[in-house]
C-alpha positions as CSV (number, residue, x, y, z in Angstrom):
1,X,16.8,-5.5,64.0
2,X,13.1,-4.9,63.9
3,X,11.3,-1.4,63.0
4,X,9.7,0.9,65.9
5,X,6.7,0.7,63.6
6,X,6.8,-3.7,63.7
7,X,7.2,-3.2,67.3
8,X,4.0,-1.1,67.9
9,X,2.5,-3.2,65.6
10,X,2.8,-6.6,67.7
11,X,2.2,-4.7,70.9
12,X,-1.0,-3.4,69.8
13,X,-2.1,-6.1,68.5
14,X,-1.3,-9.0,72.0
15,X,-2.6,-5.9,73.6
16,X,-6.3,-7.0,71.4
17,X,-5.6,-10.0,72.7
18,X,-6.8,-9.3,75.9
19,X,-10.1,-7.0,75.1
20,X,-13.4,-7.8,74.8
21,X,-13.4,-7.2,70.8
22,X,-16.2,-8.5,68.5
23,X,-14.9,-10.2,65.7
24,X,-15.2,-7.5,63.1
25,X,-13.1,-5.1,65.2
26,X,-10.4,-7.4,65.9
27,X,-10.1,-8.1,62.2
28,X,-10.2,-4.4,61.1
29,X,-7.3,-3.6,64.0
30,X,-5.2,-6.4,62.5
31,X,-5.4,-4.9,59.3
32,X,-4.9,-1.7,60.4
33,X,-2.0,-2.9,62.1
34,X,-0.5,-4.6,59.1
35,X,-1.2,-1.3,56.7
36,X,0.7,0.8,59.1
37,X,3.7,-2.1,59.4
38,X,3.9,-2.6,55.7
39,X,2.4,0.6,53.9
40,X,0.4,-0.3,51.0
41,X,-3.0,1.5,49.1
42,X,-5.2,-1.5,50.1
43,X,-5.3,-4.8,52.1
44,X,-8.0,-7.3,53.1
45,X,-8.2,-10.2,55.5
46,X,-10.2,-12.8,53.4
47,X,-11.7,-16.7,55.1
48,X,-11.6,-19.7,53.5
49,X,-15.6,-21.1,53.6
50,X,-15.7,-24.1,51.1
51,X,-14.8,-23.0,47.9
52,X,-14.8,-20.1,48.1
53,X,-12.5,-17.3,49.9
54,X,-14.9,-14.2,51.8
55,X,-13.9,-11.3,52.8
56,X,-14.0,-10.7,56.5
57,X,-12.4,-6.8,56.5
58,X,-10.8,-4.4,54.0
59,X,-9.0,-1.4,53.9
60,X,-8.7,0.7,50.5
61,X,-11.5,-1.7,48.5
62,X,-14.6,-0.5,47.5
63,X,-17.2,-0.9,50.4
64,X,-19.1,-3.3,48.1
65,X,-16.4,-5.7,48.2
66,X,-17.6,-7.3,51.8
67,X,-20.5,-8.5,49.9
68,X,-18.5,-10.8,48.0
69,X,-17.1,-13.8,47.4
70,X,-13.7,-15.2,45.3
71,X,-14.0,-18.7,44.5
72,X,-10.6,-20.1,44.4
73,X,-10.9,-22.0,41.6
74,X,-11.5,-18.9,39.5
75,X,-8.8,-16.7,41.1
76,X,-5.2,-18.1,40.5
77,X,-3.7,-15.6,42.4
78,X,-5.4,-16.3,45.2
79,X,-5.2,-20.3,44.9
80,X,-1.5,-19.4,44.3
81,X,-1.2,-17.5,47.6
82,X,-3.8,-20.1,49.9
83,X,-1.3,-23.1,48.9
84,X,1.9,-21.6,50.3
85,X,3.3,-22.1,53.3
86,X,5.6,-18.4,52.8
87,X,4.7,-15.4,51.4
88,X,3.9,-15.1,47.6
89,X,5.2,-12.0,45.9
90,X,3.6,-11.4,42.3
91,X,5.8,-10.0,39.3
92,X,5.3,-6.8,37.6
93,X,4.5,-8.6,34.6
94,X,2.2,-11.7,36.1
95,X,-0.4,-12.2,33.6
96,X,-2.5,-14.0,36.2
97,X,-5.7,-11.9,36.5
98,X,-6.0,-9.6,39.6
99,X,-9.3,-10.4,41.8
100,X,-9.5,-6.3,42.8
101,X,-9.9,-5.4,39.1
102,X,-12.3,-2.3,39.6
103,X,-12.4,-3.2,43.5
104,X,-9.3,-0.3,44.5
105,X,-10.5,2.7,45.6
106,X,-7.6,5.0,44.3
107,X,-7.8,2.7,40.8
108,X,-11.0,3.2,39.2
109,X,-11.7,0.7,36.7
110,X,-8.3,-2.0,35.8
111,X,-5.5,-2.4,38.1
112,X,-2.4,-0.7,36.5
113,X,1.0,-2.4,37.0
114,X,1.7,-2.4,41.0
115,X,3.0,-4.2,43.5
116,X,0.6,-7.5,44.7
117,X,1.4,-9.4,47.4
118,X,-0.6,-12.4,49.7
119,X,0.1,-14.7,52.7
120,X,-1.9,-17.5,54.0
121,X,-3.0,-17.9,57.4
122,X,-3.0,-21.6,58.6
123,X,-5.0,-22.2,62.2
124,X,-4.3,-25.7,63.7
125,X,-2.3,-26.5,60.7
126,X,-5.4,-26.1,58.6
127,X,-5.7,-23.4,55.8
128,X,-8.1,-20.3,57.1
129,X,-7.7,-17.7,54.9
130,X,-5.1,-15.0,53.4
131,X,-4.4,-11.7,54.0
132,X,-3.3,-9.6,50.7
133,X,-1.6,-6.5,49.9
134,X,-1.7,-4.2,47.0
135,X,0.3,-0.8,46.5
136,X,0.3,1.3,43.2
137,X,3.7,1.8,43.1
138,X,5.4,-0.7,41.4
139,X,8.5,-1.6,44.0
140,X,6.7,-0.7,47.4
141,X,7.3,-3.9,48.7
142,X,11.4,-4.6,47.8
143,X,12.4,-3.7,51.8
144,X,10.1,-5.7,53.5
145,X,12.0,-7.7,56.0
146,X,10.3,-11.3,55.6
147,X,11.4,-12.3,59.4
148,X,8.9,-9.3,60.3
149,X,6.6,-10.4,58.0
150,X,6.7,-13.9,59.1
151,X,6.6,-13.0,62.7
152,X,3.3,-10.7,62.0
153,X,1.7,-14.2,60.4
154,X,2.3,-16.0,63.4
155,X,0.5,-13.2,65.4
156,X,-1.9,-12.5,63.0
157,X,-2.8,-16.4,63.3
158,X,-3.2,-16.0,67.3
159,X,-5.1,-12.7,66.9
160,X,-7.4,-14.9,64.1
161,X,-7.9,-18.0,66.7
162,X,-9.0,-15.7,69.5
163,X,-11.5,-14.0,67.9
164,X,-13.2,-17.5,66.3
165,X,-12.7,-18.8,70.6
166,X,-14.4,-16.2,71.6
167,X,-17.5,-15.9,69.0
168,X,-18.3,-19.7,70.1
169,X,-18.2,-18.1,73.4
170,X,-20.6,-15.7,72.8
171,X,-23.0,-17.5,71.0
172,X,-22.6,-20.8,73.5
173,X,-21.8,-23.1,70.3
174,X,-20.7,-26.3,72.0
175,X,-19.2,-27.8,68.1
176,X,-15.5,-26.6,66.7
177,X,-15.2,-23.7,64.2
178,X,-15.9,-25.3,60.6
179,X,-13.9,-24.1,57.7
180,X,-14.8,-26.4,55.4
181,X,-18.7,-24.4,54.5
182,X,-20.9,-25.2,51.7
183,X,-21.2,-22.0,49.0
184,X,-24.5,-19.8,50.0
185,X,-26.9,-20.5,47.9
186,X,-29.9,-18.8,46.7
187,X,-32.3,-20.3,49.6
188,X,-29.4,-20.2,52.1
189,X,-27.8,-16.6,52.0
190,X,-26.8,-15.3,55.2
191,X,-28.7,-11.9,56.5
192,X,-26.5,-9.5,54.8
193,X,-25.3,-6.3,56.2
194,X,-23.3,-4.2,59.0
195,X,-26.3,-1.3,59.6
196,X,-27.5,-0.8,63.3
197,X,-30.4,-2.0,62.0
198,X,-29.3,-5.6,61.0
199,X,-26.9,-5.7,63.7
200,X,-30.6,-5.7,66.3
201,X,-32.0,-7.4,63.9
202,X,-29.3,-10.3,64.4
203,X,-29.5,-10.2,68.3
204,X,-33.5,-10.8,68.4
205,X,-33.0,-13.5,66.2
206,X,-29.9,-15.1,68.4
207,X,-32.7,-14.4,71.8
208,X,-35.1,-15.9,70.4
209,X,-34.0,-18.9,68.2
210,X,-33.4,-21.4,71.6
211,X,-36.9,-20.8,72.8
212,X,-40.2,-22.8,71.0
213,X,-41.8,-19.2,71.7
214,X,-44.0,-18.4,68.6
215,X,-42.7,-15.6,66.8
216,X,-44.3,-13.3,64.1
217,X,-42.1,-11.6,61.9
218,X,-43.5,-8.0,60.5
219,X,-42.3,-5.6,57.8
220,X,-42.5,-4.3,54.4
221,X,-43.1,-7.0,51.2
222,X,-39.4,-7.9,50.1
223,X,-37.5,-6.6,53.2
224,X,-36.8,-10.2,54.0
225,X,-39.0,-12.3,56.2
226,X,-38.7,-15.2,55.0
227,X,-34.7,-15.1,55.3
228,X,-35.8,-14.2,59.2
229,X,-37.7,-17.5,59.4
230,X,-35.0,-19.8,58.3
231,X,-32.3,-17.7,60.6
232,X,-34.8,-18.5,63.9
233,X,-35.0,-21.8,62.3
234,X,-31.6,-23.4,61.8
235,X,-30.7,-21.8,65.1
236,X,-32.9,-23.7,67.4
237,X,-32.8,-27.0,68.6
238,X,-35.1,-27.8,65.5
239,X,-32.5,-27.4,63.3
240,X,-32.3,-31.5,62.3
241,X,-36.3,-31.3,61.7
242,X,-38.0,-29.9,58.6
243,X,-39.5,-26.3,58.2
244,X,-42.4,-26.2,56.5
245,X,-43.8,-23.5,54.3
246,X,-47.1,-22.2,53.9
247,X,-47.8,-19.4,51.6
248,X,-51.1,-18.3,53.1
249,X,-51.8,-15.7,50.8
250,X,-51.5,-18.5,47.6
251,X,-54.2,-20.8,49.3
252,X,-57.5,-20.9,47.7
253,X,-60.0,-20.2,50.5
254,X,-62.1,-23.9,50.2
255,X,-58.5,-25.8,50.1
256,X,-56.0,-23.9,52.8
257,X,-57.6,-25.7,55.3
258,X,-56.9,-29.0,53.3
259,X,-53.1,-27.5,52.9
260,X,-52.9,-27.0,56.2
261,X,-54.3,-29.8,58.2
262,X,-54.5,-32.6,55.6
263,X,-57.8,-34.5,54.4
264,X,-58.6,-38.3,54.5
265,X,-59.5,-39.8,51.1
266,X,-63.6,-38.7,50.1
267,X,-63.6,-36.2,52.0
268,X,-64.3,-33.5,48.8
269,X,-65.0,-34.0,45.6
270,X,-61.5,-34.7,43.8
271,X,-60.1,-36.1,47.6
272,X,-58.8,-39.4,45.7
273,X,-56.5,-40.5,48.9
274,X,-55.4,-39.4,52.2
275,X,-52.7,-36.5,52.6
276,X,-50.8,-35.3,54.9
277,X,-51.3,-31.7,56.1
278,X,-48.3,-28.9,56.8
279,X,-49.0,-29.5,60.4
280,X,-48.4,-33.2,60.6
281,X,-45.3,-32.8,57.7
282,X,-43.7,-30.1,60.2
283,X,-44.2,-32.5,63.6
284,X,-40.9,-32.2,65.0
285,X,-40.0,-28.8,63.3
286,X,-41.0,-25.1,62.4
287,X,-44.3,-24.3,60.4
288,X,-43.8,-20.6,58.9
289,X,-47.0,-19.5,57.9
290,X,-46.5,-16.1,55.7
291,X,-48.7,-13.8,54.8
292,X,-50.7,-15.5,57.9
293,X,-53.1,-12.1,58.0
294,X,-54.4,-13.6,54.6
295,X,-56.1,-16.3,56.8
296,X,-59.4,-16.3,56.6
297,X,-61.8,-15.4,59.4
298,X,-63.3,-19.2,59.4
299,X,-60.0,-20.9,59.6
300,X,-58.5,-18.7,62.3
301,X,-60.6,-20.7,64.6
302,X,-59.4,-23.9,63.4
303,X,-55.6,-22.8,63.9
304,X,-56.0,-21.2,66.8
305,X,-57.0,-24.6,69.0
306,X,-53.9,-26.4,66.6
307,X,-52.0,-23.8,68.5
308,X,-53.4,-24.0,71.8
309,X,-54.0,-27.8,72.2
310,X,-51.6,-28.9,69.7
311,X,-54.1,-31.2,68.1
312,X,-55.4,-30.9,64.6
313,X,-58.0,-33.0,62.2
314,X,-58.0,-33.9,59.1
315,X,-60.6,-33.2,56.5
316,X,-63.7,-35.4,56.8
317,X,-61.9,-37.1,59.9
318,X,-63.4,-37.7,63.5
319,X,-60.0,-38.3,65.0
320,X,-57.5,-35.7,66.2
321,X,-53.6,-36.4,65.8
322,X,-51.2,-34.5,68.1
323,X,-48.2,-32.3,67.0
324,X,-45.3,-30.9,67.9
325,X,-44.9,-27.8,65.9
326,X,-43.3,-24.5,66.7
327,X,-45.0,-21.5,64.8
328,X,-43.1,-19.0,63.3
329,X,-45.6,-16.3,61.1
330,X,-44.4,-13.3,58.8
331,X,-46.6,-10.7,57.6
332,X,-47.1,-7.0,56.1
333,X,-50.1,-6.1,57.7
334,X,-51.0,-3.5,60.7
335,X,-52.4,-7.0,62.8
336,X,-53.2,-5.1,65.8
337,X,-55.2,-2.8,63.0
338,X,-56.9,-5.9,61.4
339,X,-57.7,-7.0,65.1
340,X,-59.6,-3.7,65.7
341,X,-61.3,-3.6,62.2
342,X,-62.6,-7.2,62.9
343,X,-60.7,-8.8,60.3
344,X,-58.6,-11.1,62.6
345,X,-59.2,-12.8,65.7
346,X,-57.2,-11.3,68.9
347,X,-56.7,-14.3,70.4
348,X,-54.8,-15.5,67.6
349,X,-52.8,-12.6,67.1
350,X,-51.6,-13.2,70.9
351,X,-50.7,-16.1,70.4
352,X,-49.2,-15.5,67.0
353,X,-47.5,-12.5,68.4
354,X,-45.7,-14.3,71.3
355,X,-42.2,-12.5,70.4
356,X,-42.8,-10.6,67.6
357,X,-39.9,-9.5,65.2
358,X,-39.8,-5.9,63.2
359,X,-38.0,-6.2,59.5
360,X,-36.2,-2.9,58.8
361,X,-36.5,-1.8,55.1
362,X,-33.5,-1.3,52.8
363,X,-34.0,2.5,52.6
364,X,-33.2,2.5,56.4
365,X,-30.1,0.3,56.1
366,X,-27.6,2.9,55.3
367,X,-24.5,1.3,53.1
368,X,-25.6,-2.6,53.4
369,X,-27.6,-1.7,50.0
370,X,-24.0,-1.6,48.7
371,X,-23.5,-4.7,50.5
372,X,-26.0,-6.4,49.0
373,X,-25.5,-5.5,45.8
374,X,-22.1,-6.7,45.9
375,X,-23.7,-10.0,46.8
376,X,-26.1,-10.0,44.1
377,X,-23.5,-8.8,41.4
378,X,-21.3,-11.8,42.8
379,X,-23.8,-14.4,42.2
380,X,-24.8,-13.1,38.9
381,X,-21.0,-12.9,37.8
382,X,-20.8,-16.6,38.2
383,X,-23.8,-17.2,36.2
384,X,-23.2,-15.2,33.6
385,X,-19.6,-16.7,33.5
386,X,-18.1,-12.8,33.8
387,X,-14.5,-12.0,35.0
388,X,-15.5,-9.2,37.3
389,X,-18.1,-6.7,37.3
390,X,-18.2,-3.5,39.8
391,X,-20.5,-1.1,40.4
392,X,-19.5,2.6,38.6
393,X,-19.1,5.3,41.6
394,X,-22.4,7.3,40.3
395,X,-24.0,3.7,40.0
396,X,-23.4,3.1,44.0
397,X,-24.6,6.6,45.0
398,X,-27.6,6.1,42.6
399,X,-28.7,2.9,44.6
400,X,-27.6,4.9,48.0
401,X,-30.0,7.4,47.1
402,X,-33.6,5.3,45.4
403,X,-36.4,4.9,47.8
404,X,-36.4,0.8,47.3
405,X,-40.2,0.8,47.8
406,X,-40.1,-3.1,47.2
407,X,-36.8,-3.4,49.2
408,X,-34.2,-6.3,48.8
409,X,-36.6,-8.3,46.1
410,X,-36.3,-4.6,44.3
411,X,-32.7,-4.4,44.5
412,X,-31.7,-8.0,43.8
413,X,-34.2,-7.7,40.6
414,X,-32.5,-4.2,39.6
415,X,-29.1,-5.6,40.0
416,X,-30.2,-8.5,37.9
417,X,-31.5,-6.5,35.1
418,X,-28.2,-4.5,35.3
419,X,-26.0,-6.8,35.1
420,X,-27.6,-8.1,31.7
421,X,-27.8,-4.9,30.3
422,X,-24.2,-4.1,31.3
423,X,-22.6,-7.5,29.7
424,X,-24.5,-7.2,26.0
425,X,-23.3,-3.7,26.3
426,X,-19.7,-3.9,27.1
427,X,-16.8,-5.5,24.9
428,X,-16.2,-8.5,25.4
429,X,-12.4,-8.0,25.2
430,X,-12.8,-5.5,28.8
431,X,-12.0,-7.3,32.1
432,X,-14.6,-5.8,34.2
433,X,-18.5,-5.4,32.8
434,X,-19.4,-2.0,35.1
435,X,-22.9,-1.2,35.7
436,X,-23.4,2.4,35.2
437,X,-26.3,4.6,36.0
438,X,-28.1,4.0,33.0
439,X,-28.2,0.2,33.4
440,X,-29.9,0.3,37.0
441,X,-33.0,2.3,35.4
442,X,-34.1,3.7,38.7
443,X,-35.2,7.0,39.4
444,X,-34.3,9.0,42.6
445,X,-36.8,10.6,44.9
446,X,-37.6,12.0,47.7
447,X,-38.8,10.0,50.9
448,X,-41.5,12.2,51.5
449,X,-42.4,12.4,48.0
450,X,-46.2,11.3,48.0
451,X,-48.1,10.6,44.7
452,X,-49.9,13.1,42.7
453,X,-53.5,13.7,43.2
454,X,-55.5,12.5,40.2
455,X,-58.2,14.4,38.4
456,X,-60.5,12.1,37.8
457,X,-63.9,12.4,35.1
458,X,-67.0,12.8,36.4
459,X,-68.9,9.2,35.9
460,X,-72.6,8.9,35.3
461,X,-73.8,7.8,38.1
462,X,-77.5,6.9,37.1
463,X,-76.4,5.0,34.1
464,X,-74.1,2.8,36.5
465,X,-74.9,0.7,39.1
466,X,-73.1,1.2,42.6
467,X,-70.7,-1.7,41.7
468,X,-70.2,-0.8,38.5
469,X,-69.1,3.1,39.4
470,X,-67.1,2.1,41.9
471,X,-65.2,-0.5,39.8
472,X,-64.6,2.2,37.0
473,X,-63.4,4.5,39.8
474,X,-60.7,2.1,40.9
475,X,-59.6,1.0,37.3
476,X,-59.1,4.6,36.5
477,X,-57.7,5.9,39.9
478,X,-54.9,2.3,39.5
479,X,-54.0,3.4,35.8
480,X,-53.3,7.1,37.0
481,X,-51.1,5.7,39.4
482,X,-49.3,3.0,37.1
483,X,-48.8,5.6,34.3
484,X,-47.4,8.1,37.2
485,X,-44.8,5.1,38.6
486,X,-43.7,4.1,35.0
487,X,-45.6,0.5,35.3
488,X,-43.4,-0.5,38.1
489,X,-46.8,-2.0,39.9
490,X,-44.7,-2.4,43.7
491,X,-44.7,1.6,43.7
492,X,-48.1,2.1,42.4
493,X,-49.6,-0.3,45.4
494,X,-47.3,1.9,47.6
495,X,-48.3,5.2,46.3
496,X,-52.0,4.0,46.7
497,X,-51.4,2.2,50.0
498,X,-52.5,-0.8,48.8
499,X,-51.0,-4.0,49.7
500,X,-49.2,-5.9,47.0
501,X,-50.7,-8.8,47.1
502,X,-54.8,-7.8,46.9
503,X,-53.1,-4.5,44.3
504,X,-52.6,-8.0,42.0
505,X,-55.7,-9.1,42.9
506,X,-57.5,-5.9,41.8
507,X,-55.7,-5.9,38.4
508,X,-56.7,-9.2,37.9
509,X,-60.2,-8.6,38.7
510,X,-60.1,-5.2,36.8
511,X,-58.5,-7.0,34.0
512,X,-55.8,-4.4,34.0
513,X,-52.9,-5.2,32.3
């Protein structure tokens, strides 16, 4: 005889069935569903994508834990439960390694002896995932009826298959749900993160990826923009064709038009054969040009016809070749400023600015700069050849709380530097390598903390020239402001409001190290 609570349980959940659910709420009902049938102290619904298997929604795991992946081949429990047809129920005493070591909410750092338990969900006869179970007390699961279990699999299954029906629905995908996915790698990561932010973010990028509308992407240094490109990219009908990158702000001024349009063999001194331009290598595809407000006046010209006509010419070439290219640009500057200032052609930055795409920073993502680190610590982990690592309680509200001035590059790079730190430190005889505090070396402060004012000596003028004064002003002014940030050069540029990228080219120039 089945329990009231089973019965509610597949009520509420054919009830789902019927409601117009994103996939992320489905997922969270059915778990909440399953807690309340079988009561444990965490569960998590987890999909099979190559490898590796990825958590979809949790319940009682640390929030960072949706940033992650387990690859199967390093989690016997997990292989254990994805290769049975029937439930797999884990003894008291299994010395097989528990995946949620440090990941439980109510069990800070190892997992104590408790009761573990798994099922795999199979759609179309095909593994998709598993759904696990963990309670602290040892025994929890002894009364579970497995035909109520087994009947909650079957509907869990349905529950699964409708939400994946509907999100090729939604996104008019005309190809069949793969499960088979290659691991994300560094230059493939998804856009991570569940903030309102990302989530608009994620629908500009869906509106505009089936159009050849030009797009320019704007936001902070390291919030992402390059991830944005590839995103617009690998959802349009481009896809199969190559995108092409052009790092404007690398381009020495006498060669980016060179880099850009290609040159025909003695056209320049050092010219020793024809080459191919980024236009004529993108034909067919998407040409991301960032850091395109580092184009020079000169040159704007020259890309704004390639643009308009669609024709470009090589180097020291009277002929024009045509191409098919669809623009996608990405900078950090105030354009609509620059265009006022004189420093870049309107007509370009129309036609630049056909759909134009805002980056959020990390500071205004809320909890996906948990997310993220997750992801970062879970790539690391694998490099480093670790067991687990997780992220000490005052360690997450640390990162929740840091300005991130340079964003996700600053965060990935702090996790990084953590995670080293954290493994030479620990013993290793411990399980799980925890970053603490002191490993992130980050400071906390306020948003509208602004930096000090700097009293500055008086120069001699009349023994300087005008250059030279103003050149000793700046080196002095830059090393107040280094020595005030700790070295970290991102927040001196920031305090200073400089951009990054001519901040390095004044230390350079200032030959300050």
């Amino acid at each position: 005889m089945t329990t009231p609570a089973f019965t509610q349980a597949m009520v509420n959940i054919v009830a789902d069935l019927s409601l117009p659910l994103s996939p992320s709420q489905r997922y969270l009902r059915l778990l909440a569903a399953f807690r309340n049938t079988f009561p444990c102290d965490a569960t998590a619904l987890l999909q099979l994508q190559g490898p590796s298997l990825v958590p979809l929604a949790t319940e009682g795991l640390s929030v960072d834990t949706l940033g992650r992946s387990f690859e199967v081949s390093e989690h016997p429990r997990l292989a254990k439960i994805l290769q049975s047809r029937e439930p797999v129920r884990f003894e008291q005493d299994c010395a097989l390694p528990d995946p949620y070591d440090g990941l439980v909410e109510d069990a800070p750092g190892e997992l104590p002896v408790h009761d573990c338990m798994g099922v795999a969900l199979f759609i179309d006869d095909t593994p998709w995932g598993v759904i696990t179970l963990d309670a602290m007390q040892p025994g929890t699961f002894d009364d579970i009826d497995p035909l109520e279990l087994r009947g909650f699999i079957h509907v869990a299954e349905a529950s699964v298959k409708v939400a994946q029906q509907i999100q090729r629905l939604e996104n008019k995908l005309d190809q069949e749900h793969k499960i088979t996915q290659a691991v994300i790698n560094e230059h493939q990561q998804p856009i991570i993160g569940k903030s309102s932010a990302i989530k608009q973010l994620n629908r500009e990028i869906e509106t505009v990826s089936q159009s050849d509308l030009a797009v320019l992407i704007c936001g902070e240094t390291g919030v992402g923009k390059e991830l944005v490109a590839r995103e617009i990219h690998q959802h349009s009908s481009r896809a199969d064709q190559p995108l092409i990158y052009v790092n404007c702000a690398a381009l020495p001024e006498n060669l980016i038009e060179s880099e850009m349009f290609g040159h025909v063999k003695g056209a320049f001194s050092g010219a020793t054969q024809s080459r191919a331009g980024k236009f004529e290598l993108a034909d067919g595809g998407t040409l991301f040009l960032d850091e395109v407000g580092e184009i020079p006046l000169l040159l704007q010209a020259k890309l704004l016809r390639a643009l308009q006509s669609g024709e470009i010419q090589r180097v020291g070439s009277d002929a024009y070749l045509t191409v098919n290219v669809r623009i996608v640009a990405a900078t950090n500057r105030d354009l609509q400023k620059e265009v006022s200032a004189g420093k870049f052609r309107a007509d370009l930055y129309h036609r630049l600015s056909v759909y134009p795409i805002n980056v959020p920073d990390l500071q205004s993502r809320g909890k996906d700069i948990l997310l993220l680190a997750g992801h970062f610590l879970e790539a690391n982990r694998r490099r480093l050849g670790l067991r687990n690592v997780r992220l000490a309680p005052e360690s997450k509200s640390l990162l929740l709380q840091h300005n991130w001035p340079g964003n996700v590059r600053e965060l990935e790079h702090t996790i990084n530097r953590a995670l080293l730190k954290a493994r030479y430190q620990n013993d290793d005889a411990q399980r799980i390598t925890t970053i603490e505090p002191e490993h992130l070396d980050i400071e906390t402060r306020p948003a509208t903390e602004t930096f000090r004012k700097v009293t500055l000596p008086v120069l001699e003028a009349d023994q300087l020239t005008l250059k030279q004064a103003t050149e000793n002003y700046q080196r002095q002014l830059i090393e107040e402001s280094l020595k005030d940030c700790q070295g970290n050069q991102a927040q001196a540029a920031k305090a200073l409001g400089v951009d990054r990228s001519n901040f390095y080219r004044l230390l350079k120039r200032l030959e300050i190290s």
